[in-house]
C-alpha positions as CSV (number, residue, x, y, z in Angstrom):
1,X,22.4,-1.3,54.8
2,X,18.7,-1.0,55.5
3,X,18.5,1.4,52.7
4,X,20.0,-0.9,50.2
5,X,18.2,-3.5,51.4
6,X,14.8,-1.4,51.0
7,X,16.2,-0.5,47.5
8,X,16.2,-4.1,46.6
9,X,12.6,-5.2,47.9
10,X,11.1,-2.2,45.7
11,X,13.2,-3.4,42.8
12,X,12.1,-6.8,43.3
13,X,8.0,-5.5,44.2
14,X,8.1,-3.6,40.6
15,X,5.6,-4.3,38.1
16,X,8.0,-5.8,35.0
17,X,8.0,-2.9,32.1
18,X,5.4,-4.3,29.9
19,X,6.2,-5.1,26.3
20,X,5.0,-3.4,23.9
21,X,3.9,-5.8,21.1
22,X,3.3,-5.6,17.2
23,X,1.7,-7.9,15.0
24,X,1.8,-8.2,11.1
25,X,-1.0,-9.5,9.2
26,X,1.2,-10.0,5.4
27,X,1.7,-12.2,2.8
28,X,5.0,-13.8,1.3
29,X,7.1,-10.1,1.2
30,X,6.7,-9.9,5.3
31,X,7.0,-14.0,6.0
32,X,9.9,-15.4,8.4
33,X,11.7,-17.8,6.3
34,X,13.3,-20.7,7.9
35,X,17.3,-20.8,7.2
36,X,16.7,-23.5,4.3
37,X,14.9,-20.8,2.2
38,X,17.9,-18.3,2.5
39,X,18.7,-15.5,1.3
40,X,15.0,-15.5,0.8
41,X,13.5,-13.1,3.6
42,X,10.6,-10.9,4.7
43,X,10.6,-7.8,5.7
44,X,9.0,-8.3,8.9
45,X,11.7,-11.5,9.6
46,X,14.1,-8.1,9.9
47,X,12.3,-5.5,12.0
48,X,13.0,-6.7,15.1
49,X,16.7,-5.4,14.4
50,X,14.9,-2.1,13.8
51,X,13.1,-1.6,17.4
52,X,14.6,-1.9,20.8
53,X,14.5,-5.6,23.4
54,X,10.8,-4.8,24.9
55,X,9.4,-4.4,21.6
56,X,8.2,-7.9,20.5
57,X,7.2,-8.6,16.4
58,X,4.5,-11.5,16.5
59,X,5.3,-12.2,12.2
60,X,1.9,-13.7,11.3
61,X,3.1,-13.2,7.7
62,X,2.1,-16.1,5.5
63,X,3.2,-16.3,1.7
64,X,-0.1,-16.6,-0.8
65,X,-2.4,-14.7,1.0
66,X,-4.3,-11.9,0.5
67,X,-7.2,-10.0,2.8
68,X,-9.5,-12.7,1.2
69,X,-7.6,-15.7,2.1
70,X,-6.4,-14.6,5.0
71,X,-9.8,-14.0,6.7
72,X,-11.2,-17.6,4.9
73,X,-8.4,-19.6,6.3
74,X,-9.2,-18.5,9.8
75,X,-5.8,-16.7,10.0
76,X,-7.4,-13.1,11.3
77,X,-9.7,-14.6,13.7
78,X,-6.5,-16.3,15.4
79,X,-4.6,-13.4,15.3
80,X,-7.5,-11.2,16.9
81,X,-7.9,-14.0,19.3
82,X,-3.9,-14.1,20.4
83,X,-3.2,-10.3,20.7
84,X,-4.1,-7.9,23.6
85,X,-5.5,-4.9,23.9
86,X,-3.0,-2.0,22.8
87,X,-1.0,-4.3,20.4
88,X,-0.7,-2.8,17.2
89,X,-1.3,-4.6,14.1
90,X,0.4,-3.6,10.6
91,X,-1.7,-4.7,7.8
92,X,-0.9,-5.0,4.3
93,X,-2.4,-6.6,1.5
94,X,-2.6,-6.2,-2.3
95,X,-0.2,-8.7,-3.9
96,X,-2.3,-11.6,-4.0
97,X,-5.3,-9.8,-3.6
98,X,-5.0,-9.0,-7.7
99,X,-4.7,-12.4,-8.8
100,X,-7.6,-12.1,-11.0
101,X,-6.7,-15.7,-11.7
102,X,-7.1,-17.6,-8.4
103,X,-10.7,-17.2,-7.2
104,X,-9.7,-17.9,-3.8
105,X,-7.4,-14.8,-3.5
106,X,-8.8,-12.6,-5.7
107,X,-10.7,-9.3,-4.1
108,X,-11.0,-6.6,-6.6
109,X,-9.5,-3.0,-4.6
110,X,-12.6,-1.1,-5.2
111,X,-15.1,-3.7,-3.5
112,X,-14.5,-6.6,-1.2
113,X,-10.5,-6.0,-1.0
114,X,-11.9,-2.7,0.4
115,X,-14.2,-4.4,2.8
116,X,-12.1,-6.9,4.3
117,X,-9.4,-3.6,5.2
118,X,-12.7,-2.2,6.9
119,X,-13.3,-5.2,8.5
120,X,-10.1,-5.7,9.3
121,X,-10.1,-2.1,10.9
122,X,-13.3,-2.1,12.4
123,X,-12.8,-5.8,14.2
124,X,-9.4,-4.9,15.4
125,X,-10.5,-1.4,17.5
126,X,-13.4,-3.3,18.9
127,X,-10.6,-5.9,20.6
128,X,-8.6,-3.0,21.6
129,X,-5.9,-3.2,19.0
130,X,-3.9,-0.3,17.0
131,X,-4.7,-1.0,13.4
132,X,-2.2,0.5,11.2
133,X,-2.2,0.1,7.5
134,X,0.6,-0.5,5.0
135,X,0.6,-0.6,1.0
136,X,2.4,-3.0,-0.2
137,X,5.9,-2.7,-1.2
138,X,6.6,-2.1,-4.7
139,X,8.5,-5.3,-7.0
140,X,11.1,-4.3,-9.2
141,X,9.2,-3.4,-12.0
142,X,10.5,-0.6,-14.4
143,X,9.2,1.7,-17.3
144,X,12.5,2.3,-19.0
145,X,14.1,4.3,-16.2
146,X,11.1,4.8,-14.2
147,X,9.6,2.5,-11.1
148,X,6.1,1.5,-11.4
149,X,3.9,1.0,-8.9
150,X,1.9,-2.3,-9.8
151,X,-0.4,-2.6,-7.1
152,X,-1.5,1.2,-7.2
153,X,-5.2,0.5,-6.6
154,X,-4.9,-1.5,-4.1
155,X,-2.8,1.7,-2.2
156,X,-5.0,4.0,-3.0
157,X,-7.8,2.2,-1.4
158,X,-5.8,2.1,1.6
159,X,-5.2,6.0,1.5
160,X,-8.5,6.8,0.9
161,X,-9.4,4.7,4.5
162,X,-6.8,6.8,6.0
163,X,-9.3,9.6,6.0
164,X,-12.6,7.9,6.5
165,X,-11.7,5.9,9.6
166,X,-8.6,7.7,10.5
167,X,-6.3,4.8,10.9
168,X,-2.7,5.2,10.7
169,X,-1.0,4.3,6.9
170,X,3.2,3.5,5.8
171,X,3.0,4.6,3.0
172,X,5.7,1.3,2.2
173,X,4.7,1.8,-1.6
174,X,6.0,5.5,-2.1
175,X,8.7,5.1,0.2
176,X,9.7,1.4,-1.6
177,X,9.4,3.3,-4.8
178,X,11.9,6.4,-4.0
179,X,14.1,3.6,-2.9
180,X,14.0,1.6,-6.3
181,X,14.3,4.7,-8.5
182,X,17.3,6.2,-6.3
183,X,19.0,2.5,-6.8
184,X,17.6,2.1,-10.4
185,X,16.8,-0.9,-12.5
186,X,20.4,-2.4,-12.1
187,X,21.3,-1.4,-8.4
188,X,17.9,-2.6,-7.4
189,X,18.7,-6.4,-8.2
190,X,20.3,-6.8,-5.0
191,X,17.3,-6.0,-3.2
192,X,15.4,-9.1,-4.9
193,X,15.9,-12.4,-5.5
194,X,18.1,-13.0,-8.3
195,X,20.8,-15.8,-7.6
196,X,22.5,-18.4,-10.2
197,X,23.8,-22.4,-9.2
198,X,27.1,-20.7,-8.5
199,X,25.8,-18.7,-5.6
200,X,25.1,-22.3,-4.0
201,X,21.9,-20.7,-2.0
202,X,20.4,-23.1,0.2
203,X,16.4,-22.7,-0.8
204,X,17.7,-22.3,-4.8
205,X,20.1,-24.6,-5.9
206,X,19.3,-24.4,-9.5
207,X,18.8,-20.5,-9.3
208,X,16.0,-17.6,-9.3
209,X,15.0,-14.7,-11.1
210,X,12.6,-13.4,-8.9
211,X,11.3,-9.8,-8.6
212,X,8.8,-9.8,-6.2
213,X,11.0,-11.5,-3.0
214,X,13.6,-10.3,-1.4
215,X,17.0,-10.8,-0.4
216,X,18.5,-10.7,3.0
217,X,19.6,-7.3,2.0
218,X,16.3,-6.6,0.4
219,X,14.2,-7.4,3.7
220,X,17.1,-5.4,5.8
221,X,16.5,-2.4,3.8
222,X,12.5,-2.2,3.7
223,X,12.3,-2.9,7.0
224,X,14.4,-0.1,7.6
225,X,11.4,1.6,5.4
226,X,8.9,0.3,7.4
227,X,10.7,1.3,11.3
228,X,11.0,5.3,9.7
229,X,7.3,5.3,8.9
230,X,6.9,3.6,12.4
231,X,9.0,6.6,13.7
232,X,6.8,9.1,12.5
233,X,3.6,7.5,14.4
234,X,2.1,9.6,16.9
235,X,1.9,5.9,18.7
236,X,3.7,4.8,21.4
237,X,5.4,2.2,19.5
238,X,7.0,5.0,17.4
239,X,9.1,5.4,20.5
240,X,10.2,1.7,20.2
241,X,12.3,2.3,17.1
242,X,15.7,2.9,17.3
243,X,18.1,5.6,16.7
244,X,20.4,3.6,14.8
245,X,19.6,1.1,12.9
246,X,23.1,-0.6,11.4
247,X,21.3,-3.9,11.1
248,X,18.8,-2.8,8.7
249,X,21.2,-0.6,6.5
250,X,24.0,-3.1,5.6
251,X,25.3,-2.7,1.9
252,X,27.0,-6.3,2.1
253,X,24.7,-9.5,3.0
254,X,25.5,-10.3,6.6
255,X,24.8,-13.9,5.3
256,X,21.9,-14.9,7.6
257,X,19.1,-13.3,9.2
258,X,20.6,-12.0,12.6
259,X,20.4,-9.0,13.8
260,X,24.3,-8.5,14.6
């Protein structure tokens, strides 16, 4: 009795096991979308269903905004400012960044989209956080039979700061882009947002033809992307991502944005 008793006093004396918790700086392809906008979704909305319960996504995902915005509008300050040393944040930029047409997004990959990653980088370590980066995902753009990769310079920035500050990358363009060109240019459409009136979704009564978004299945299967690169970490996050991963490797839409 005693030792049961004993049992239960350590039990109730343990330390909780701490979280471990990851952050995602993003734009519109990572954003949690309330259930009025469905099937519209973002990848990070979905990778919770890829990691196991003490693992704790903090989506700071916002549509429209690029590493120039992002840091104008105050967003990266609050972030640094809300996370804790040893969180890891996933950042990835690019989209919006090469809208040559909206000054206050536009940051051209070679210069000041380049300065703001090291910026982001540098800030980040120097508040004790894991900075990890991520090319964007590709949209479903096609050559004929082949995927192209519209946002190339902005990834290849990325790699080269792999080397030069030795910061973790997901490669989410290549791996995006094997997935397209294994699904091809019809297959794919389910992956994106591409609806009619008689599908009677919520956020698009009159329709959408859009190939930048994604569907629930869309957001399910890159997130499943991103949790395999995250598996291949040497962080200790990678140990946070499940074996199995049904949720994130449905072929049917589950018809909302639960994990089960």
């Amino acid at each position: 009795m005693r030792g049961a008793l004993l049992v239960a006093a350590l039990a109730l004396a343990a330390p909780a096991q701490a979280q471990t918790r990851l952050f995602i700086a993003s734009d519109s392809t990572a954003q949690t979308y309330a259930t009025d906008r469905y099937p519209q979704t973002g990848w990070g909305q979905m990778l919770p269903c890829g990691l196991s319960a003490d693992a704790v996504v903090v989506n700071r995902a916002i549509g429209g905004r690029s590493t120039k915005s992002f840091i104008a509008e105050g967003r990266w300050e609050t972030l640094l400012a809300e996370a804790k040393p040893g969180d890891v944040v996933l950042i990835q930029f690019g989209h919006n960044d090469s809208s040559s047409n909206k000054p206050e997004r536009y940051a051209p990959a070679a210069t000041l989209y380049r300065d703001n990653l090291l910026r982001m980088i540098w800030e980040a370590r120097g508040h004790g956080l894991v900075p990890v980066l991520v090319t964007p995902p590709v949209r479903r753009s096609f050559d004929g039979t082949r995927v192209k990769a519209d946002f190339a310079a902005y990834s290849e920035v990325m790699r080269a700061l792999v080397s030069s500050t030795n910061t973790p990358l997901l490669d989410l363009e290549a791996r995006s882009a094997d997935l397209l060109q294994r699904l091809g240019p019809d297959g794919s459409r389910k992956l994106y947002l591409h609806l009619t009136p008689a599908d009677k979704a919520p956020g698009f009564p009159k329709g959408i033809d859009d190939d930048t978004h994604f569907s629930e299945l869309g957001a399910r299967a890159i997130a499943d992307l991103v949790a395999q690169e995250l598996k291949g970490l040497k962080l200790p996050i990678a140990e946070k991502v499940l074996a199995e991963r049904q949720d994130l490797t449905r072929t049917t839409p589950l018809g909302s944005t639960a994990c089960h």
